[in-house]
Every structure is written in structure tokens, then in C-alpha cells.
OpenMM code with the backbone's topology and positions (N, CA, C; nanometers):
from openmm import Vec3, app, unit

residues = "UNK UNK UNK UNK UNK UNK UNK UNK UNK UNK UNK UNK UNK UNK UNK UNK UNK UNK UNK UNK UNK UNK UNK UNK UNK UNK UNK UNK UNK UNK UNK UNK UNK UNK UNK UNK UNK UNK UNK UNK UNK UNK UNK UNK UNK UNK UNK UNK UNK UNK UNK UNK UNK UNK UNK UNK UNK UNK UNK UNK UNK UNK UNK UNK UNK UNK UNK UNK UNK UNK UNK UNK UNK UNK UNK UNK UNK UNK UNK UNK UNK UNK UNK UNK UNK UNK UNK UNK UNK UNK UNK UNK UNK UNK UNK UNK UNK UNK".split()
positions = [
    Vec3(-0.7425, 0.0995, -0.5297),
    Vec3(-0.6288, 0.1607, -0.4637),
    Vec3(-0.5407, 0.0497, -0.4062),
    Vec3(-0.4102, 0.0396, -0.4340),
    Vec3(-0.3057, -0.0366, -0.3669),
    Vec3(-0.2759, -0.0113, -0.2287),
    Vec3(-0.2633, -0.1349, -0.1690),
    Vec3(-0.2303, -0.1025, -0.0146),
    Vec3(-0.0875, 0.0258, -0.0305),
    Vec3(-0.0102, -0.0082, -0.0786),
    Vec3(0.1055, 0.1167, -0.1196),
    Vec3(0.0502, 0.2833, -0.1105),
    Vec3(-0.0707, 0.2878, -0.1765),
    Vec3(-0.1273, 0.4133, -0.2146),
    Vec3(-0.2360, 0.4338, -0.0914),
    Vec3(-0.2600, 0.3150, -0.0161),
    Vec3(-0.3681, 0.3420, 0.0951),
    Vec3(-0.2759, 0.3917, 0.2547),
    Vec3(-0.1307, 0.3123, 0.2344),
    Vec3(-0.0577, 0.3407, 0.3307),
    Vec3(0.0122, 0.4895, 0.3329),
    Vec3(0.0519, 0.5316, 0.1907),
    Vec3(0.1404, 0.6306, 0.1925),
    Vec3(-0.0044, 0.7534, 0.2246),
    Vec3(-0.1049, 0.7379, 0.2295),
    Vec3(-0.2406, 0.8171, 0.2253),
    Vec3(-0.1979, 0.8330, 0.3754),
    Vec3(-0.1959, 0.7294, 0.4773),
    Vec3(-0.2561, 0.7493, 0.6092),
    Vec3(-0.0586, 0.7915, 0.6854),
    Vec3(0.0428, 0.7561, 0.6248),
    Vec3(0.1237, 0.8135, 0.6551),
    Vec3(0.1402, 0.9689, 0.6117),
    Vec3(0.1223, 1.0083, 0.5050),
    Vec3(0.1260, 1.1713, 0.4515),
    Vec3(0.0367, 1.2372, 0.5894),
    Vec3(-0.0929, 1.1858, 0.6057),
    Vec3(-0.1593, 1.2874, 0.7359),
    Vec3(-0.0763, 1.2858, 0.8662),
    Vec3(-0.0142, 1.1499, 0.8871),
    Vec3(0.0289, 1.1423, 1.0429),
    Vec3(0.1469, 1.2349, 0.9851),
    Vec3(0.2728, 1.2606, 0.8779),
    Vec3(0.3324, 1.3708, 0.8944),
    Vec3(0.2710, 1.4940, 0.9012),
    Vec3(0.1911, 1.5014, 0.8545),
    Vec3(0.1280, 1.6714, 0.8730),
    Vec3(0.0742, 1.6888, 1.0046),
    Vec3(0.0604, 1.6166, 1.0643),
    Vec3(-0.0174, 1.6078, 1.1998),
    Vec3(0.1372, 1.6013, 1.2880),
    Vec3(0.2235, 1.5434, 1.2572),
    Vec3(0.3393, 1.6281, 1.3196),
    Vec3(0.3960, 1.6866, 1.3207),
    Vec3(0.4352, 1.7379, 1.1891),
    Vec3(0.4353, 1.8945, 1.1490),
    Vec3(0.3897, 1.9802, 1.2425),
    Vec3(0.2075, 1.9955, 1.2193),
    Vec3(0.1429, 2.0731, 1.3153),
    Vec3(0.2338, 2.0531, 1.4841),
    Vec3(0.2259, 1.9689, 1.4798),
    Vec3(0.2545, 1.9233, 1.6286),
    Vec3(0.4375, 2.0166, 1.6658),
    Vec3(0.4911, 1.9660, 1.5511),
    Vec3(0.6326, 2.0996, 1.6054),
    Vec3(0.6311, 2.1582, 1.5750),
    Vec3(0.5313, 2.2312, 1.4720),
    Vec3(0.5717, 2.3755, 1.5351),
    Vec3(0.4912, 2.4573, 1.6358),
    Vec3(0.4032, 2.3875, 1.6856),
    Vec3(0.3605, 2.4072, 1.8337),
    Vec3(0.4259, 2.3831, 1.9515),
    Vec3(0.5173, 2.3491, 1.9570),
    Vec3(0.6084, 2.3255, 2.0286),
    Vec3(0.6977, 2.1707, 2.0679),
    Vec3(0.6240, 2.0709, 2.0318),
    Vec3(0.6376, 1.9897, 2.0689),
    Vec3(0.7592, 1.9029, 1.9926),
    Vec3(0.8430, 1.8606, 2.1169),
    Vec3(1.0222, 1.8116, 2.0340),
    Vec3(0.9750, 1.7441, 1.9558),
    Vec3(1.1301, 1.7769, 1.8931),
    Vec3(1.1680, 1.6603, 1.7833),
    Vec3(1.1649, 1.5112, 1.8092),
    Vec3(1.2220, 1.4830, 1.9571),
    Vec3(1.2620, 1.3455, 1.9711),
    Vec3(1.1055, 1.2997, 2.0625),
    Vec3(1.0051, 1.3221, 1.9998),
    Vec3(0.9181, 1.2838, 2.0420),
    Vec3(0.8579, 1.1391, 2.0087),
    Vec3(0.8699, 1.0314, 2.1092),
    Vec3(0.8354, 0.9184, 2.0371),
    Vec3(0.7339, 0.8653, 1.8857),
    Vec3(0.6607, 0.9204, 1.9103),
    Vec3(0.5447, 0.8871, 1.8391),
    Vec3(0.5903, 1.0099, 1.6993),
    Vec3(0.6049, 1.1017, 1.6551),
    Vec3(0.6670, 1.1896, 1.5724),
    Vec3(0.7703, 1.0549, 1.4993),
    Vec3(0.8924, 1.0088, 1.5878),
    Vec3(1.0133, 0.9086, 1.5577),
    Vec3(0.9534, 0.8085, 1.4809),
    Vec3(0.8466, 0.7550, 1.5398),
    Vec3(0.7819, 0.6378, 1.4753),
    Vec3(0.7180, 0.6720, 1.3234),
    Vec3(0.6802, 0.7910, 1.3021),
    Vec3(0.5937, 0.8068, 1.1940),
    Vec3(0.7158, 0.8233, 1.1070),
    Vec3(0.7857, 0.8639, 1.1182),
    Vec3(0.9345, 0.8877, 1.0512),
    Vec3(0.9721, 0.7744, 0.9917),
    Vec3(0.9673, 0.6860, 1.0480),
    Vec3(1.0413, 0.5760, 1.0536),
    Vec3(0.9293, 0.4199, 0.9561),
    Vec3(0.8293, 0.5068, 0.9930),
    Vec3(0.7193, 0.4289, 0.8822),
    Vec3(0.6963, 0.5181, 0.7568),
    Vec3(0.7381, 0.6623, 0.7265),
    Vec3(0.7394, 0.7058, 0.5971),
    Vec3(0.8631, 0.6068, 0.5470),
    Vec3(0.9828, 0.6654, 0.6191),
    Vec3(1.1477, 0.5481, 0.5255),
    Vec3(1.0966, 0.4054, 0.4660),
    Vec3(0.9989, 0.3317, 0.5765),
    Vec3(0.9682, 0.1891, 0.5587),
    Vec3(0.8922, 0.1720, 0.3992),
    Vec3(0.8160, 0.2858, 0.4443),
    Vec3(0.6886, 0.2698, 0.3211),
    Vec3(0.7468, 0.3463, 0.2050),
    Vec3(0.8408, 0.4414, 0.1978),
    Vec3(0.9151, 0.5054, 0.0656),
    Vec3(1.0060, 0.3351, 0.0261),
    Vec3(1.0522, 0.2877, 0.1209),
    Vec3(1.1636, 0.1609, 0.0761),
    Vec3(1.0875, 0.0684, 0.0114),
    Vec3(0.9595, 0.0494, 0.0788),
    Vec3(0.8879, -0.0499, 0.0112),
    Vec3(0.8295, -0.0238, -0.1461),
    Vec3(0.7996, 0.1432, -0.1542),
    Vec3(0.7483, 0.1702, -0.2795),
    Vec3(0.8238, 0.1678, -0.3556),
    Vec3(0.9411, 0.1771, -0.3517),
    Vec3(1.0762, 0.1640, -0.4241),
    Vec3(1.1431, 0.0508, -0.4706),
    Vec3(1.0766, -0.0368, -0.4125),
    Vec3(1.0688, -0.1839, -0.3845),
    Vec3(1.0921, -0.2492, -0.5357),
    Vec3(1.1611, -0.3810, -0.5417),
    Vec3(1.1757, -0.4174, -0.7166),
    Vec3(1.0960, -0.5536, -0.7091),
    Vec3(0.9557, -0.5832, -0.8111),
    Vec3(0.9658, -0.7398, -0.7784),
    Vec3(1.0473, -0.8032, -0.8520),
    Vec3(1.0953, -0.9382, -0.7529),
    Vec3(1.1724, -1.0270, -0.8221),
    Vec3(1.1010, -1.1388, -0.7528),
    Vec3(1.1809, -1.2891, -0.8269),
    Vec3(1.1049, -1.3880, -0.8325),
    Vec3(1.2555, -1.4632, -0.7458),
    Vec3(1.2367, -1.5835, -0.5994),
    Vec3(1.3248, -1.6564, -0.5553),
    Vec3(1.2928, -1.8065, -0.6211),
    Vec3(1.4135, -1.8324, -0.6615),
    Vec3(1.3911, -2.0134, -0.6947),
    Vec3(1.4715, -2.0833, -0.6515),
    Vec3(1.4394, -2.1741, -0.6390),
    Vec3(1.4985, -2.2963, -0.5367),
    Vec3(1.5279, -2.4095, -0.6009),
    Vec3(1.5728, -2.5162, -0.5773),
    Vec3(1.6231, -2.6126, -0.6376),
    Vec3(1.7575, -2.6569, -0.6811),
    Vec3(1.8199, -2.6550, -0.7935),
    Vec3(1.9359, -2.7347, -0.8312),
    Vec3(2.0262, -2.5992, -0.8149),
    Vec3(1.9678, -2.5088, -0.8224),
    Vec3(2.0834, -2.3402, -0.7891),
    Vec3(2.0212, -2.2505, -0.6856),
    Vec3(2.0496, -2.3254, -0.5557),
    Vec3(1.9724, -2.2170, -0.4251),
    Vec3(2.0289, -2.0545, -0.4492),
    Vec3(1.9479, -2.0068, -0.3818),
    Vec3(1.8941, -1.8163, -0.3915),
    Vec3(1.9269, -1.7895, -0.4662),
    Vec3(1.8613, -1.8190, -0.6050),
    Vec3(1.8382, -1.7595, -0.7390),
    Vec3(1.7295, -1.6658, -0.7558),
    Vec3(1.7457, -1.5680, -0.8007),
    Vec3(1.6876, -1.4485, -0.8076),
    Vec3(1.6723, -1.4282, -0.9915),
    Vec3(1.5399, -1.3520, -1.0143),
    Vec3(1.5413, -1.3151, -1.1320),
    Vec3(1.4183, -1.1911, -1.1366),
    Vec3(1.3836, -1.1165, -1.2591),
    Vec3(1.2775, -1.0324, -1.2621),
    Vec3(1.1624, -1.1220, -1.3575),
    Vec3(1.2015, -1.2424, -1.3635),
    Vec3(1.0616, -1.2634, -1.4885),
    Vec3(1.0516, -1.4246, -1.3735),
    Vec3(0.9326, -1.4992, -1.4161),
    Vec3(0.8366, -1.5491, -1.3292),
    Vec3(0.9070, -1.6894, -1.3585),
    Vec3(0.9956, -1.6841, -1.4535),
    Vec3(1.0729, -1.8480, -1.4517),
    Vec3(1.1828, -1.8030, -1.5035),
    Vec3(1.3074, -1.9239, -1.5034),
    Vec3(1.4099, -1.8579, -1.5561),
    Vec3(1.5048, -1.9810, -1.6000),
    Vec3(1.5361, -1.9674, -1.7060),
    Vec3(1.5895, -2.0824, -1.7491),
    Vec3(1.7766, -2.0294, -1.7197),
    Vec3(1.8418, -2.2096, -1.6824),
    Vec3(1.9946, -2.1647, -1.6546),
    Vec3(2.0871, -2.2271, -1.8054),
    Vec3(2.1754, -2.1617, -1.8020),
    Vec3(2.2412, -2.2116, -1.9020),
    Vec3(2.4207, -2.2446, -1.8446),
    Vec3(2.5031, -2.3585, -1.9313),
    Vec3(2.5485, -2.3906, -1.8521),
    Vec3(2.5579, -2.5221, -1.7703),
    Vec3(2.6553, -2.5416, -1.6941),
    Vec3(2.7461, -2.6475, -1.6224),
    Vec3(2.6088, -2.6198, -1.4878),
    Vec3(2.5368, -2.7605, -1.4819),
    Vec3(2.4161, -2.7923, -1.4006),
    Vec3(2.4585, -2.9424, -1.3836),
    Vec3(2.4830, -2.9982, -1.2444),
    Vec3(2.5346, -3.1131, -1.2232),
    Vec3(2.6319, -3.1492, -1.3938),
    Vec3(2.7107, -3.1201, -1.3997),
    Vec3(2.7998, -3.1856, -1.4536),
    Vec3(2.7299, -3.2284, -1.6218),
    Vec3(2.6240, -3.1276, -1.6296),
    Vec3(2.5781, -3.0932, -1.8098),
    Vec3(2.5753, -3.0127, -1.8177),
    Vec3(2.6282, -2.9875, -1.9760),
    Vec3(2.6283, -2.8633, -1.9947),
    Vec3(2.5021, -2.8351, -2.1338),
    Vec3(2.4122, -2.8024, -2.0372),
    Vec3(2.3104, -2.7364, -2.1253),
    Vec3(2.1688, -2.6163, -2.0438),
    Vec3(2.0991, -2.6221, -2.1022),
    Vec3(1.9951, -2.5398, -2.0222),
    Vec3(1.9005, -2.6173, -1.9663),
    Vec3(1.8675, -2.5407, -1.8963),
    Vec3(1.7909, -2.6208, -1.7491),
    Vec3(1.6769, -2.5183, -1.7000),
    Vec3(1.5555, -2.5670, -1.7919),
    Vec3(1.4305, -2.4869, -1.6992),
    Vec3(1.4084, -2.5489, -1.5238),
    Vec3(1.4093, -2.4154, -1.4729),
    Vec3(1.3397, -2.4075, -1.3339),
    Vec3(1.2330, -2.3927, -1.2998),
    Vec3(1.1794, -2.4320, -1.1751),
    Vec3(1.0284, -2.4435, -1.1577),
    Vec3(0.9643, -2.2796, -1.1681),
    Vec3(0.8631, -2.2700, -1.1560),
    Vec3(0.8857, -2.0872, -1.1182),
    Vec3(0.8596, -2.0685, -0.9983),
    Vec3(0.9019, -1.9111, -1.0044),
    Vec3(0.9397, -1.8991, -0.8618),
    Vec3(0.8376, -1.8105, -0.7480),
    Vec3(0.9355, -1.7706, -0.6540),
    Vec3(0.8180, -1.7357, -0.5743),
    Vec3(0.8229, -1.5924, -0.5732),
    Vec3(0.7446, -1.5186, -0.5376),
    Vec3(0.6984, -1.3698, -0.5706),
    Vec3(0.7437, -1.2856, -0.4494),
    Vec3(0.8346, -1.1871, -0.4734),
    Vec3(0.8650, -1.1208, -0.3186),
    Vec3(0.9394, -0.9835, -0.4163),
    Vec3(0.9898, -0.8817, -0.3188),
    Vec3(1.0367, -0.7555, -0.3449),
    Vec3(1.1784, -0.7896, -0.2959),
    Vec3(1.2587, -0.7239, -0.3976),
    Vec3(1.4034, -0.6581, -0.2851),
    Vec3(1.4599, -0.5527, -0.3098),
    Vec3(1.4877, -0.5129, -0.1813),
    Vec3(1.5443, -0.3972, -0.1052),
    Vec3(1.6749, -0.4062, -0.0684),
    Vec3(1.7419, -0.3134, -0.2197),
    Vec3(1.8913, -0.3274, -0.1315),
    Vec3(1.9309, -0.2465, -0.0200),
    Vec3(2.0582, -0.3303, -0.0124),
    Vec3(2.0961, -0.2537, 0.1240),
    Vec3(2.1745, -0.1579, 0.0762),
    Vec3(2.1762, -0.0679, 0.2008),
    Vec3(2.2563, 0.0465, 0.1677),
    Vec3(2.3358, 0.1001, 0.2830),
    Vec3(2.4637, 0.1532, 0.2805),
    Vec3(2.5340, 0.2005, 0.4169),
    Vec3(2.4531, 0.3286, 0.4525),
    Vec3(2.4059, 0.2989, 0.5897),
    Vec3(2.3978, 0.4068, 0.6539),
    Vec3(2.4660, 0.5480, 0.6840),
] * unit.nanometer
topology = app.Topology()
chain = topology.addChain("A")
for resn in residues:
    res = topology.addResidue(resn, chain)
    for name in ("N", "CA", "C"):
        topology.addAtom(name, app.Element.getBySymbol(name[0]), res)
């Protein structure tokens, strides 16, 4: 099981457990209710999540989806292709207007 699939496990109960909780009466703007809210968005954003790879070097915040990435092209003043080291492993999350 992926931490993804272990988190969205223990978030699905804390919503049902606030569920239960309003319609027993208890508000909406209840801290702890807010928080679980706010860790489903986190953990839907994260599952939604894209990996990409950051590389560094002769073309700072280069981004790609595959694990190296060759440039093509005007690189200090040659024009040819230019393997990069590979890169480093992370997710991104675009932004979006609120």
C-alpha cells in the first residue's frame, strides 16, 4: 500500500467521523472538522500530483517528465545538444486561482 492510499484511508474515516459529527449538531466552523478539510484538498492535490524531474546546471529550473533530458540548441554559445546530469525526483502542483 502507498503512503497515498494509507493517507487517503485515514482521511476518508476522519470525514465520516465529521459527517457524523454535523449532523449531530456540531458547526461547520469547527476547528478540527476545518482541518480535516483541509488535509482531504492537501492529499487530493498531492494524488493528483505529476512526477517530474528538477535539473540544475548550465539551464537552472529545468523541469522535465523523464529522468534525464537532453537540450538542444544555443548552450554557452554552441549550438548543439547537451546531455544533463539527471535529475532530481519531486511532484508538481500547479497553481491555480482561488
Amino acid at each position: 500500500m502507498t503512503q497515498n492510499e494509507k493517507d487517503r484511508k485515514i482521511v476518508n474515516q476522519a470525514l465520516v467521523v465529521c459527517k457524523i459529527a454535523k449532523a449531530n449538531g456540531v458547526k461547520d466552523d469547527n476547528t478540527i472538522a476545518l482541518v480535516i478539510e483541509l488535509a482531504n484538498r492537501l492529499l487530493t492535490e498531492r494524488e493528483n500530483a505529476e512526477t517530474v524531474y528538477k535539473f540544475s546546471g548550465k539551464v537552472p529550473n529545468m523541469f522535465s517528465l523523464g529522468e534525464r533530458q537532453i537540450i538542444w540548441g544555443d548552450v554557452d554559445g554552441t549550438n548543439m545538444k547537451l546531455p544533463v546530469e539527471e535529475g532530481q525526483q519531486g511532484v508538481w502542483i500547479p497553481v491555480e486561482e482561488a
